[in-house]
C-alpha positions as CSV (number, residue, x, y, z in Angstrom):
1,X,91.0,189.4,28.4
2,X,90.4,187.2,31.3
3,X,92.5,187.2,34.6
4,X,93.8,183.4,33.3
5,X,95.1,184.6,30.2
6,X,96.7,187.6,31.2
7,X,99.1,185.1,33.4
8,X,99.5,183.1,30.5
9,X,100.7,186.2,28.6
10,X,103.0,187.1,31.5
11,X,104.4,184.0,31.5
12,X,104.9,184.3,27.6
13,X,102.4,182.1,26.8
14,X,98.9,181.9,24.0
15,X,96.1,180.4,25.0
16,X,95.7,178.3,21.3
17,X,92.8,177.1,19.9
18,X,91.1,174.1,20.5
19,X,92.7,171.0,19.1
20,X,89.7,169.8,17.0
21,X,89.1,165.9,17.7
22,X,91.0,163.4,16.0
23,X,87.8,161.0,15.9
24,X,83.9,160.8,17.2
25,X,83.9,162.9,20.7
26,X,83.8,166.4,22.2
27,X,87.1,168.1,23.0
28,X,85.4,168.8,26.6
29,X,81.7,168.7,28.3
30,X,80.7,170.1,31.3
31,X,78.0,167.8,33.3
32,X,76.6,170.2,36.5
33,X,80.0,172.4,37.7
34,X,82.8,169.9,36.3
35,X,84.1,170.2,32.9
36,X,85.8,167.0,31.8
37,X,88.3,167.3,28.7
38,X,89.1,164.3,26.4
39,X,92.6,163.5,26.2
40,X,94.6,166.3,24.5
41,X,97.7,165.3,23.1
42,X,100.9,167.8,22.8
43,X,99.2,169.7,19.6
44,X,100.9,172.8,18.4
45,X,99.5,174.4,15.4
46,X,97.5,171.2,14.3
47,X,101.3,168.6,14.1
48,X,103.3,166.8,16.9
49,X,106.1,168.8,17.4
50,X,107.5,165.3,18.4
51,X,106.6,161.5,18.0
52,X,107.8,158.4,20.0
53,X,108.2,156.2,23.0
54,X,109.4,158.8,26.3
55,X,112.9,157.2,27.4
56,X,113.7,156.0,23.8
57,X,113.0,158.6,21.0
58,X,112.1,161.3,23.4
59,X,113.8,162.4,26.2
60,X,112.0,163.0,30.1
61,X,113.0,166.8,29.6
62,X,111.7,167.0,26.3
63,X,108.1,165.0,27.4
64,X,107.7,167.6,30.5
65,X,107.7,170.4,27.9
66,X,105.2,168.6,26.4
67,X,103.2,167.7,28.9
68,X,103.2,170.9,29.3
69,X,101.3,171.7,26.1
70,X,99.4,169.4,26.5
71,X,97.9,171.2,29.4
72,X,97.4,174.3,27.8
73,X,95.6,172.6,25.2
74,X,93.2,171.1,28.2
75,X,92.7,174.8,29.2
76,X,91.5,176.2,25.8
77,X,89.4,172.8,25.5
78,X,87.7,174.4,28.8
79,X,87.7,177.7,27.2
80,X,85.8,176.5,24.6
81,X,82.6,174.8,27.1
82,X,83.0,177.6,29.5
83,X,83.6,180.9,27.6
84,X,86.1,182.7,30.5
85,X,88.5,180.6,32.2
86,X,88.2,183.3,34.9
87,X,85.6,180.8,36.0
88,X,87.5,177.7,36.9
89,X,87.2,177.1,41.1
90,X,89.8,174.6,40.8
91,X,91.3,171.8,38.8
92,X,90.3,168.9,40.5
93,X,92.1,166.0,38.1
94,X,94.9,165.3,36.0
95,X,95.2,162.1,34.3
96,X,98.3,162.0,31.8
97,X,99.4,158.9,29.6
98,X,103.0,158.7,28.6
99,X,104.1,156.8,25.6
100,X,107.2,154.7,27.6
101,X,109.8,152.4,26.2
102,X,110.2,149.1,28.3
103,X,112.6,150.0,30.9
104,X,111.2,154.1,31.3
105,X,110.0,154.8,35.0
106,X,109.9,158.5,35.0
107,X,106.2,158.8,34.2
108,X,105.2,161.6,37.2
109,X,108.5,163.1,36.5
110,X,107.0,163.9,32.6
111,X,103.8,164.9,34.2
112,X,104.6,167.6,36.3
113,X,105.3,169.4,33.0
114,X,101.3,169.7,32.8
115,X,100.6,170.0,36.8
116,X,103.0,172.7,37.2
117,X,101.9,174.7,33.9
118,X,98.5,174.3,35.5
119,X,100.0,175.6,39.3
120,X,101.7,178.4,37.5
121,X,98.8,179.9,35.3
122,X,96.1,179.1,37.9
123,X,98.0,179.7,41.2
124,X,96.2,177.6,43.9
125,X,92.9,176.8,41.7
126,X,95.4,174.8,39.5
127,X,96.6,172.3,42.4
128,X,95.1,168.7,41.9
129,X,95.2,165.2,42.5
130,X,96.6,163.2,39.5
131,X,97.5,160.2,37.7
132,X,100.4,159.3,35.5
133,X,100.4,156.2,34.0
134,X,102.6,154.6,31.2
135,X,101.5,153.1,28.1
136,X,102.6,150.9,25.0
137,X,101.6,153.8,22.7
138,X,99.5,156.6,22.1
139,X,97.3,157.9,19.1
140,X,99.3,159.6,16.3
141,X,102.6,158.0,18.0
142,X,102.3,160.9,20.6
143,X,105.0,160.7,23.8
144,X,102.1,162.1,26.2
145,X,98.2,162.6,26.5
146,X,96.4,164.6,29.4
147,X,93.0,164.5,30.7
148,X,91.9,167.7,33.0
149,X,88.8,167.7,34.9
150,X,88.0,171.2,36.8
151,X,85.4,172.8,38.9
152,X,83.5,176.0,37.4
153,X,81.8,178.7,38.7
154,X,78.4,180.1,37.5
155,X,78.5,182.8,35.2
């Protein structure tokens, strides 16, 4: 077991499997030392635990947790390119989409729930610039979507 997913366990977490895609394209690819991951929605055990617009059917709280999956997803999608995610130098992006009704302005507040999954299981290495921007919707009426892009190490 890698160094990575021992801190997930310690912080009572699974590393799950990947999410397999939802249409034509690669959960993540690696060009030279970055792996990029396609957008992973909040996927637990192949269903949505919840659907809807963030600041109408689903509450801020309730998107962070999400976002927060949605992270972990990114991390097995990396897993999956990179074989030990012992080997990630750093995450180095976080874009995150968040499904918003018309008048919901909390988008980086919902986001955190992925940057500081990301702080907390990779310590420094998981500090990263980022995006959060709202959207009208999102595949499979999902509240949130996140995009990781990380820096590896030769192995």
């Amino acid at each position: 077991m890698s160094a990575v997913e021992a801190r997930l366990g310690e912080l009572g977490l699974t590393l799950p499997d990947v999410v397999p895609p939802l249409a034509a394209y690669q959960p993540a690819v690696r060009t030279g030392p970055y792996v990029y991951t396609a957008g992973q929605l909040p996927m637990v055990d192949g269903k949505l635990p919840v659907t809807g617009k963030v600041g109408a059917e689903v509450t801020a709280d309730e998107a962070k947790q999400l976002a927060g999956i949605c992270a972990l997803n990114a991390l097995a999608a990396v897993k999956s390119v990179v074989g030990d995610l012992d080997r990630v130098a750093r995450v180095v992006k976080v874009v995150g989409f968040v499904a918003s009704a018309a008048d919901f302005t909390g988008q980086p507040g919902v986001l955190n729930g992925a940057s500081e999954l990301l702080a907390d299981v990779l310590g420094e290495k998981g500090v990263h610039a980022r995006s959060a921007v709202g959207v009208a919707v999102l595949p499979l009426d999902a509240p949130v979507e996140v995009e990781i892009q990380v820096e590896v190490t030769e192995g």
